[in-house]
Backbone as ProteinMPNN parsed JSONL, in Angstrom:
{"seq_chain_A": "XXXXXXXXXXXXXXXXXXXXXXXXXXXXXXXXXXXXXXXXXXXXXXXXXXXXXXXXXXXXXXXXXXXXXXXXXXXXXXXXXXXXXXXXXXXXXXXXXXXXXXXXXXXXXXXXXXXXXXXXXXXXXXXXXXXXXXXXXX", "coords_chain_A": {"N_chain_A": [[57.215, 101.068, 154.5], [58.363, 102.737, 151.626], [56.962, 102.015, 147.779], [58.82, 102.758, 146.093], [61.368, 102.27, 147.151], [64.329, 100.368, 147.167], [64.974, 96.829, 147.976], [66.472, 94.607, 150.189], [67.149, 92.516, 148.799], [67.521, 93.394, 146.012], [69.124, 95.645, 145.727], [71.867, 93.825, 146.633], [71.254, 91.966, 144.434], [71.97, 93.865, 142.116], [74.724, 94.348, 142.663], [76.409, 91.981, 142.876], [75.623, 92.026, 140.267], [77.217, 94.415, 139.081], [79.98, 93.489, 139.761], [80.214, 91.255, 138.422], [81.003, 92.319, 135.88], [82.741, 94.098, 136.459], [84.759, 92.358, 136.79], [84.166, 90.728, 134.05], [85.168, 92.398, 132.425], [88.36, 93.295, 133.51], [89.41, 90.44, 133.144], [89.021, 90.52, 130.06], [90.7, 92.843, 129.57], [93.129, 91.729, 129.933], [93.286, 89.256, 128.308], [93.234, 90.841, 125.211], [95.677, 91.993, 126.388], [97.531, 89.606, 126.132], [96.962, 89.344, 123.422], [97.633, 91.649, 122.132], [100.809, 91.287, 123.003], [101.15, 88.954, 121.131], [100.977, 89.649, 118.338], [102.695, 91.667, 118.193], [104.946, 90.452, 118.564], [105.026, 88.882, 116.119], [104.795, 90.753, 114.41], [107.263, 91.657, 114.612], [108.638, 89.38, 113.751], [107.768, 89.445, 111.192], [109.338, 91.786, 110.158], [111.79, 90.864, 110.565], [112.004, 88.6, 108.768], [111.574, 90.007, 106.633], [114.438, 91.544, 106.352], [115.865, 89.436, 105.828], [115.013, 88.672, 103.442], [115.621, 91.507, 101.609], [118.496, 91.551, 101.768], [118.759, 88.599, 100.186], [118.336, 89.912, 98.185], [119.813, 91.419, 97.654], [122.497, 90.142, 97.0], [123.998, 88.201, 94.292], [123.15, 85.632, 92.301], [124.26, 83.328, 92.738], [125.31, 83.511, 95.053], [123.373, 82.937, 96.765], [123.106, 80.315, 97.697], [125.276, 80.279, 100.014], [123.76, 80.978, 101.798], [122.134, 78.703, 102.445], [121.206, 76.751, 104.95], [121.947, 78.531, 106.76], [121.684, 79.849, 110.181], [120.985, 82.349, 112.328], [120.993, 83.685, 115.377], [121.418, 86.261, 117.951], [119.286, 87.699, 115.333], [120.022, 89.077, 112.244], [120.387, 92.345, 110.253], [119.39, 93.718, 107.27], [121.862, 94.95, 106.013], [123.766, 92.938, 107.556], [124.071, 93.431, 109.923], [124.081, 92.555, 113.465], [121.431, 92.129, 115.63], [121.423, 92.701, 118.631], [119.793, 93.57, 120.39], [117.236, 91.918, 119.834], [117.801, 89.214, 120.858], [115.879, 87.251, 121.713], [114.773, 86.677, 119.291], [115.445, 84.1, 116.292], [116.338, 83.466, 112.807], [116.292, 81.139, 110.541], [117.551, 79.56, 107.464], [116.708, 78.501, 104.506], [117.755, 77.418, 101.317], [117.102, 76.316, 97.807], [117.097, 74.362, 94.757], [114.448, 74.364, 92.808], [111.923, 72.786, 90.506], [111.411, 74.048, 87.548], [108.537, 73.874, 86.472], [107.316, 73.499, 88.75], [107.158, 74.515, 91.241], [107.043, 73.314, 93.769], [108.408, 71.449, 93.91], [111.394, 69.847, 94.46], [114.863, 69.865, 93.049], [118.051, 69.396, 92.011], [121.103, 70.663, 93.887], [122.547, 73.578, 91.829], [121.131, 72.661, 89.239], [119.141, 73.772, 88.703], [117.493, 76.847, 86.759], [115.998, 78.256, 88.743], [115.643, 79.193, 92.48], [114.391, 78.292, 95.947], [114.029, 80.193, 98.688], [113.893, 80.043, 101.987], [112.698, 81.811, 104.576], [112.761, 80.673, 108.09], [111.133, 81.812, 111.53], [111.926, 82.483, 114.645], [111.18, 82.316, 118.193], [112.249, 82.383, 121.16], [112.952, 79.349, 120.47], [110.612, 78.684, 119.422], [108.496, 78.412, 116.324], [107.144, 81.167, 115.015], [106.93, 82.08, 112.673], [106.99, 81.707, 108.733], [108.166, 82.066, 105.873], [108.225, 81.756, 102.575], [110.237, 82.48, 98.953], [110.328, 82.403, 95.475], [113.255, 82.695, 93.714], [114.771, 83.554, 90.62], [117.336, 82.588, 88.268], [118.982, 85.26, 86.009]], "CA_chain_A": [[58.132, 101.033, 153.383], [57.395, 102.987, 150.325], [56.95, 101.019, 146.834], [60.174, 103.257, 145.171], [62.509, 101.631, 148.009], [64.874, 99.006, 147.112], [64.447, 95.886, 148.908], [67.727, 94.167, 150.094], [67.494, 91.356, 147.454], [67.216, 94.34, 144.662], [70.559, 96.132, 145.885], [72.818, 92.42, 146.289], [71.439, 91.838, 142.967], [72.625, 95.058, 141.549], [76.206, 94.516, 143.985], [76.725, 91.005, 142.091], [75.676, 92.135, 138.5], [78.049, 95.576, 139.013], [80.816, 92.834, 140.285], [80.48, 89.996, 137.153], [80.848, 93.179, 134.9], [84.172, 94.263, 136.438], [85.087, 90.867, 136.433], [84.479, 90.831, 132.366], [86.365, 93.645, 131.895], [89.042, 92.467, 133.86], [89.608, 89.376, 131.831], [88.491, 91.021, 128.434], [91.866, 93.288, 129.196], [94.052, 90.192, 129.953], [92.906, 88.901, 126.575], [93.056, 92.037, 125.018], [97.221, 92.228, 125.979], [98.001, 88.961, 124.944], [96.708, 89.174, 121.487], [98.862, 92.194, 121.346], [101.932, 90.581, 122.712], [101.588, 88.103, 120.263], [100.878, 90.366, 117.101], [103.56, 92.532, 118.092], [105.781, 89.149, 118.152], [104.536, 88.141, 115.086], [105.309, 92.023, 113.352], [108.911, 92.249, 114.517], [109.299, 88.284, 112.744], [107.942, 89.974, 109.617], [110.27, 92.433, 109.892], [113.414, 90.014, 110.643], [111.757, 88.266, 107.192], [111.938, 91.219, 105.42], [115.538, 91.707, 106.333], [117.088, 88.249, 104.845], [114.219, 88.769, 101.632], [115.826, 91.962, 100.956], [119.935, 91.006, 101.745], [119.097, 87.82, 99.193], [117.622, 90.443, 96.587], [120.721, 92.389, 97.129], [123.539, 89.075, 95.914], [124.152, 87.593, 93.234], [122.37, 84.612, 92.347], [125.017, 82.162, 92.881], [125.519, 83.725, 96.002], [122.286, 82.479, 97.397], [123.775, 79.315, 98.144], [125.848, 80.917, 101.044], [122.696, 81.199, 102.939], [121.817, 77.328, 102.294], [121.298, 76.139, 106.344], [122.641, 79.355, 107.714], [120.696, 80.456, 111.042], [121.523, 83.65, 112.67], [120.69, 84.25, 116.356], [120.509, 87.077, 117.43], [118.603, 88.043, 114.201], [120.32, 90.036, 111.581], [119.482, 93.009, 109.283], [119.916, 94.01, 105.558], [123.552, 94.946, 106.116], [124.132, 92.234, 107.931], [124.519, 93.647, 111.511], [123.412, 91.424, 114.33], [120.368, 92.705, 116.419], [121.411, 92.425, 119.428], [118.502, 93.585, 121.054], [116.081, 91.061, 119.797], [118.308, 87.849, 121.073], [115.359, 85.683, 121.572], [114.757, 85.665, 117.802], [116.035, 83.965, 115.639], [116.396, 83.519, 111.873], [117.051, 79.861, 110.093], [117.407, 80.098, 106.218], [116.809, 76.864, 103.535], [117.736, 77.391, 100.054], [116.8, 75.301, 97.294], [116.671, 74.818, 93.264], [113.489, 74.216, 92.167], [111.519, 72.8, 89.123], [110.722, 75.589, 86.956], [107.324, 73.754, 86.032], [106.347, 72.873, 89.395], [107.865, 75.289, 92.825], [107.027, 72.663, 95.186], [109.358, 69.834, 93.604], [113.303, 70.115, 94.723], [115.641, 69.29, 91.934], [120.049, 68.664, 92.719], [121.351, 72.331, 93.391], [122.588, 73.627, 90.711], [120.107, 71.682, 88.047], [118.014, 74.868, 87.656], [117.689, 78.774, 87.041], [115.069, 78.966, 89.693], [115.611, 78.9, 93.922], [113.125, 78.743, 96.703], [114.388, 80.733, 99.743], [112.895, 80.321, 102.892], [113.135, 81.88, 105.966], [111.907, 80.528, 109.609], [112.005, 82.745, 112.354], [111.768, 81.563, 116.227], [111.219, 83.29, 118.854], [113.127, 81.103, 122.276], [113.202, 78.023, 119.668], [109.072, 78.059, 119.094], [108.362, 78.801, 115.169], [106.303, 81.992, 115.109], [106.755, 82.165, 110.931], [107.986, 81.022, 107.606], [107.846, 82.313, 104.065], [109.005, 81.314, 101.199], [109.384, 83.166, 97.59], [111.589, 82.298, 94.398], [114.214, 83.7, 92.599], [115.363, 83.446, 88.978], [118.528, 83.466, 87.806], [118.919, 86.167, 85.059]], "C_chain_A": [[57.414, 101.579, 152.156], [57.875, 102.048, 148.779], [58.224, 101.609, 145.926], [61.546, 103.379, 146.076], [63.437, 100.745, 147.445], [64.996, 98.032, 148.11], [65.894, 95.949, 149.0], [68.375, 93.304, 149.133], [67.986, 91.995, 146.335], [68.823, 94.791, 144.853], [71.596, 95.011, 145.858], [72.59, 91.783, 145.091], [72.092, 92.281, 142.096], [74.3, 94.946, 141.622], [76.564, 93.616, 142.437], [76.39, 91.438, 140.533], [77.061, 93.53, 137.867], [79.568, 94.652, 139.409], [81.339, 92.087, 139.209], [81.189, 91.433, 135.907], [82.209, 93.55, 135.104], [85.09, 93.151, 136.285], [85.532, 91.032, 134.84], [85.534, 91.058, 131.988], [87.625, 93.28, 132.103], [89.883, 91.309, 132.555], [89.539, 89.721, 130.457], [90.421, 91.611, 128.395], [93.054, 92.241, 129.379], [94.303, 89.538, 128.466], [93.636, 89.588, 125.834], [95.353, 92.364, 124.678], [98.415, 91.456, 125.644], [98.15, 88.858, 123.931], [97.79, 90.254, 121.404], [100.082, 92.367, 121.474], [102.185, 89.609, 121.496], [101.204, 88.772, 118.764], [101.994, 91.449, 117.392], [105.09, 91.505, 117.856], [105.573, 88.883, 116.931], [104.858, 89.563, 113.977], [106.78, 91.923, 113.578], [109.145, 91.125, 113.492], [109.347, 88.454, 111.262], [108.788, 90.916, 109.805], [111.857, 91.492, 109.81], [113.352, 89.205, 108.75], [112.458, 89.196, 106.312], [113.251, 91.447, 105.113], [116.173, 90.722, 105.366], [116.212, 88.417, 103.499], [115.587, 89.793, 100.985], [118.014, 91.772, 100.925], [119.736, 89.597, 100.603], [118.933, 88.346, 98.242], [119.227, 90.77, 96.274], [122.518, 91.499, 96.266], [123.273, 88.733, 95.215], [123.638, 85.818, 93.321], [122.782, 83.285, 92.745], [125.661, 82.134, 94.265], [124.808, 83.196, 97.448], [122.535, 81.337, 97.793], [124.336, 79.374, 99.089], [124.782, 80.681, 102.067], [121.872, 79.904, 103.465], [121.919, 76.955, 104.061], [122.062, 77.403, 107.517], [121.281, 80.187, 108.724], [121.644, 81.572, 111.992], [120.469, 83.852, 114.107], [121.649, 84.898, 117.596], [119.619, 87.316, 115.863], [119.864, 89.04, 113.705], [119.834, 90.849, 110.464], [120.309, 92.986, 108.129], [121.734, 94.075, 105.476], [124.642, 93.889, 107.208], [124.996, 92.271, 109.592], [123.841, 92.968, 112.095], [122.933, 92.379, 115.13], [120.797, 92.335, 117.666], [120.381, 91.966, 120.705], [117.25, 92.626, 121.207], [116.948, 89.538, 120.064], [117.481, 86.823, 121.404], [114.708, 85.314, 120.497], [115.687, 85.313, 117.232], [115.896, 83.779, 113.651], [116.951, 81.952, 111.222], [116.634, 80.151, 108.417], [117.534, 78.372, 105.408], [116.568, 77.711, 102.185], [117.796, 76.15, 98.595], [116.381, 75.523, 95.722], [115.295, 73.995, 93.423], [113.034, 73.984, 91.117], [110.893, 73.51, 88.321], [109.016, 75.426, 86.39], [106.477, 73.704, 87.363], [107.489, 73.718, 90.833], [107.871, 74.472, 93.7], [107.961, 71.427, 95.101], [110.883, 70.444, 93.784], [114.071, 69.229, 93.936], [117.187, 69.15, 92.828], [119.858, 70.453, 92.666], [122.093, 72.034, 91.918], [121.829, 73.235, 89.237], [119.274, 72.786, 87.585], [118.204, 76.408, 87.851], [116.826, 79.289, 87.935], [114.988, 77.87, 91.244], [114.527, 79.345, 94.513], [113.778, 79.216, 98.161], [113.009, 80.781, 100.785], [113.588, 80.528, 104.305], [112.071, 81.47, 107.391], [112.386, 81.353, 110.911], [110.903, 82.419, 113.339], [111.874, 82.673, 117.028], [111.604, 82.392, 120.266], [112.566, 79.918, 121.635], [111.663, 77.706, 119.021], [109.039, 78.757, 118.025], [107.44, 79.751, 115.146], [105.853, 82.143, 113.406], [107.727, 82.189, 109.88], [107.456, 81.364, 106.647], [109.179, 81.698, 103.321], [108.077, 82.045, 100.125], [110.452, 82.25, 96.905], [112.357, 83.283, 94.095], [114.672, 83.063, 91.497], [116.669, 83.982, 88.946], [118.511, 83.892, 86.302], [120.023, 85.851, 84.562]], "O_chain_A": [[56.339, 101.194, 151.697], [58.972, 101.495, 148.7], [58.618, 100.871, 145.022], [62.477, 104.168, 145.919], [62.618, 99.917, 147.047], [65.141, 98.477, 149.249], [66.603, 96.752, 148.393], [69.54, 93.253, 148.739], [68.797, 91.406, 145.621], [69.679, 94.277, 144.132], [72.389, 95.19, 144.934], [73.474, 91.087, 144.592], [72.754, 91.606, 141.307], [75.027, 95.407, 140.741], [76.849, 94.101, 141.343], [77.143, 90.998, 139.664], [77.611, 93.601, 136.768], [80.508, 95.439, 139.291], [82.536, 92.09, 138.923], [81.988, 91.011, 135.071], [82.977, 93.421, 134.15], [86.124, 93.203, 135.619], [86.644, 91.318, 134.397], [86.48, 90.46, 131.476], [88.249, 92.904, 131.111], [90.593, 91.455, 131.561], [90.16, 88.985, 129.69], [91.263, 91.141, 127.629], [93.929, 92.289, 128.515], [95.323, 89.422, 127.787], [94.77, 89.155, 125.631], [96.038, 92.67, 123.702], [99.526, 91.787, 125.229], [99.139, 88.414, 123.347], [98.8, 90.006, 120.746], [100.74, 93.109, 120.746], [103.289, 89.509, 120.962], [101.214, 87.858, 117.939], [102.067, 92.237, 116.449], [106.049, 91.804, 117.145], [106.637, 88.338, 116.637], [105.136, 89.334, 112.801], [107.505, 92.135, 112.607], [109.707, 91.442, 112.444], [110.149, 88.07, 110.412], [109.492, 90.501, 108.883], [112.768, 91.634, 108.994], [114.209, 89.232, 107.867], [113.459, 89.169, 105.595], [113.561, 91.58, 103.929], [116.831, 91.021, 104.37], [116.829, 88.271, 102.443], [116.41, 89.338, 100.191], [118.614, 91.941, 99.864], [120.797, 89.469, 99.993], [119.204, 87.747, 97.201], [119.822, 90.558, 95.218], [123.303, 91.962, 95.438], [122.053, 88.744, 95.058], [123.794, 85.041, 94.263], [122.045, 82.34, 93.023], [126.337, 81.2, 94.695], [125.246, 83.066, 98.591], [121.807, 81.256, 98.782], [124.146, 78.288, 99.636], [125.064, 80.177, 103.154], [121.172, 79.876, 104.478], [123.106, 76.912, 104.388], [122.527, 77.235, 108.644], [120.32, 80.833, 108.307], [122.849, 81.467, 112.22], [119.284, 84.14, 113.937], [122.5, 84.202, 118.151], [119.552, 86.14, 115.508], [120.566, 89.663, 114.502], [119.0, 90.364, 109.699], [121.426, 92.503, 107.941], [122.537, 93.309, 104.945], [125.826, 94.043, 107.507], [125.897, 91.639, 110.143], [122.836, 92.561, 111.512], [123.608, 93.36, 115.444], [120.371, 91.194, 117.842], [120.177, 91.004, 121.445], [116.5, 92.497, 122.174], [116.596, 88.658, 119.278], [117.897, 85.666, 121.469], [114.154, 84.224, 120.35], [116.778, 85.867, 117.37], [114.796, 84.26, 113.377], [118.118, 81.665, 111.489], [115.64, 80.805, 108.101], [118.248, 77.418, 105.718], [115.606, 78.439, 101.941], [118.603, 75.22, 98.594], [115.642, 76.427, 95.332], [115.214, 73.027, 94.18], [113.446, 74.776, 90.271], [109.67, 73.584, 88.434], [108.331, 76.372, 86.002], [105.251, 73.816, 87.331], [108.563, 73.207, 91.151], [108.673, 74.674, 94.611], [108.201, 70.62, 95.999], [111.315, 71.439, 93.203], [114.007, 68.007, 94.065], [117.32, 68.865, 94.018], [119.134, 71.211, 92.021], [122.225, 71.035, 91.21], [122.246, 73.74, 88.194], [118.776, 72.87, 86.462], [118.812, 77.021, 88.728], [116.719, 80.506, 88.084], [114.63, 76.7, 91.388], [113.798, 80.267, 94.147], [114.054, 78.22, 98.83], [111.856, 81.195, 100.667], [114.463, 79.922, 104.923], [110.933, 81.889, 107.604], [113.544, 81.541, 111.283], [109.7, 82.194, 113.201], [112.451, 83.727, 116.764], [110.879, 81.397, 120.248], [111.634, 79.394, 122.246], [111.458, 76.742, 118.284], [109.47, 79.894, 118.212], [106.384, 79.139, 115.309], [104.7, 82.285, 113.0], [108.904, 82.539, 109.958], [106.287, 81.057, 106.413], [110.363, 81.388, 103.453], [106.878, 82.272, 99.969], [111.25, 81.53, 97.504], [112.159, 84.494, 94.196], [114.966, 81.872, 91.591], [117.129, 85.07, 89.291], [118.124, 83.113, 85.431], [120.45, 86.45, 83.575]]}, "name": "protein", "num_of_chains": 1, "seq": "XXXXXXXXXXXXXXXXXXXXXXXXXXXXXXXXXXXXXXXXXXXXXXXXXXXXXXXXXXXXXXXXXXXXXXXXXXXXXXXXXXXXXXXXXXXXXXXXXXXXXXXXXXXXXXXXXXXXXXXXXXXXXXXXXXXXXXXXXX"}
């Protein structure tokens, strides 16, 4: 046997370390297409957000009240068409006056010139995300 042979131990070493490695990988991409199922879940909900933000910009302030407990599934957009496509989100909406010194305190409606709109949006009933902004009435 010459000394630039591989033994048998040397090659089933090699086997098993060339084996754990596909392995990794393996699993790494598993990983890998969860995270971007769930960041691609998590972009469309900001987009469904975005939709009821910019449909409350677009009424009237007294209008915002309308939207007080109203949930929308399918999801709907700015003009108020229903998404069909995305039917396992959904959209739940809470509107609310607010104390103009303090955003986190809830006054009677009506009692003030400033609401806190918030939307939660579900994806088959599990909360993926929720904002909340104000609005002023002018």
């Amino acid at each position: 046997m010459k000394k630039s042979d591989f033994t048998f131990i040397e090659v089933l070493i090699a086997i098993i370390l060339i084996g754990l490695a596909i392995v990794s990988l393996v699993a790494a991409n598993s990983s890998f297409t969860k995270a971007n199922g769930a960041a691609t879940d998590l972009s469309t909900a900001e987009f469904f957000i975005e939709q009821i933000r910019e449909l409350t910009a677009m009424v009237g302030y007294d209008d915002l009240y309308s939207f007080d407990g109203a949930s929308f599934s399918p999801p709907i957009n700015t003009d108020r068409e229903v998404l069909n496509d995305f039917a396992a989100f959904s959209q739940q909406i809470t509107v609310e006056n607010v104390n103009p010194a303090n955003f986190e305190q809830v006054v009677a409606d009506h009692s003030s010139d400033f609401v806190r709109v918030t939307v939660k949006l579900f994806l088959s009933s599990r909360e993926i995300s929720s904002v909340s902004w104000i609005r002023a009435h002018h």
